[in-house]
C-alpha positions as CSV (number, residue, x, y, z in Angstrom):
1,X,2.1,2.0,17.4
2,X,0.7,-0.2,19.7
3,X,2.8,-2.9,20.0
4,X,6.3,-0.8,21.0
5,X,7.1,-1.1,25.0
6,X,5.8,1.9,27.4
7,X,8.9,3.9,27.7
8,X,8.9,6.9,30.3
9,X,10.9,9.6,28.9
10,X,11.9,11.5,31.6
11,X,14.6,14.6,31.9
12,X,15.0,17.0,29.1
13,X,19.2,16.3,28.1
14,X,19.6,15.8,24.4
15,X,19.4,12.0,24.5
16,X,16.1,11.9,26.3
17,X,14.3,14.9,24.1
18,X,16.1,12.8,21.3
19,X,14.5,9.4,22.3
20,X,11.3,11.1,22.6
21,X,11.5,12.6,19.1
22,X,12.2,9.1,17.7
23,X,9.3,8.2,20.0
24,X,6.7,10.2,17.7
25,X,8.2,9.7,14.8
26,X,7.9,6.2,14.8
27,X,4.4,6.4,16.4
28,X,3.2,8.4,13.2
29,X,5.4,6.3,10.6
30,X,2.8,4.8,7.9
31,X,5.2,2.1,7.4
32,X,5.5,0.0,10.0
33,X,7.7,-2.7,8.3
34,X,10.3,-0.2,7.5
35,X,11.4,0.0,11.3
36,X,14.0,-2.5,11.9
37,X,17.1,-2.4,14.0
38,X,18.8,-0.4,10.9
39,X,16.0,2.2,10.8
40,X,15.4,2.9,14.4
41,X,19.5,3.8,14.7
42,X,19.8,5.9,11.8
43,X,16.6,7.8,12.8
44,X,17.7,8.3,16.1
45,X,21.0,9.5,15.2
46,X,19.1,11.7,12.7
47,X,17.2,13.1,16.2
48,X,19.8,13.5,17.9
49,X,21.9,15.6,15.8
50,X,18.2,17.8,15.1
51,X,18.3,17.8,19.2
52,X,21.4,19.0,18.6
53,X,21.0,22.0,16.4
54,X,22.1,20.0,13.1
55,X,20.2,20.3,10.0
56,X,19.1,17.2,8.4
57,X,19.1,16.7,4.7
58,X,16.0,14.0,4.2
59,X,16.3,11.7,0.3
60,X,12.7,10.7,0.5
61,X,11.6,14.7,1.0
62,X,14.2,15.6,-1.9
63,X,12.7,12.4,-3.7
64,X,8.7,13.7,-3.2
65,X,10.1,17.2,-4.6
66,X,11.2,16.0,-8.1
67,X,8.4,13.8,-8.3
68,X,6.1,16.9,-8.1
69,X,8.5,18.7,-10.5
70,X,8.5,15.8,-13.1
71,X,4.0,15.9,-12.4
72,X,4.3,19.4,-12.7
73,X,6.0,19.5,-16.4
């Protein structure tokens, strides 16, 4: 994503390996529009509990899954 500020992640503490996490992910998002203020928090709560050692439950990977199901019957 071009347009996002250059941010120098530095340190590895779980905030920082968390910002950086957020930092790809919303570098390789296809949807661009989707990352508003609401978005950005939520996924970087989502790293930092992965950062963590949390396992995150994902709707829109459980969502693909029964749409391959339902293509699939």
């Amino acid at each position: 994503m071009t347009d996002l500020p250059k941010i120098e992640i530095e340190g590895d503490s779980e905030p920082a390996v968390a910002l950086a996490l957020l930092r790809i992910i919303m570098e390789s998002s296809e949807d661009k529009a989707e990352q508003d203020r609401d978005w950005i928090l939520s996924t970087y709560a989502d790293c930092l509990a992965v950062v963590g050692g949390a396992e995150v439950s994902f709707d829109e990977d459980e969502d693909e899954e029964k749409d391959k199901d339902d293509e699939a019957s």
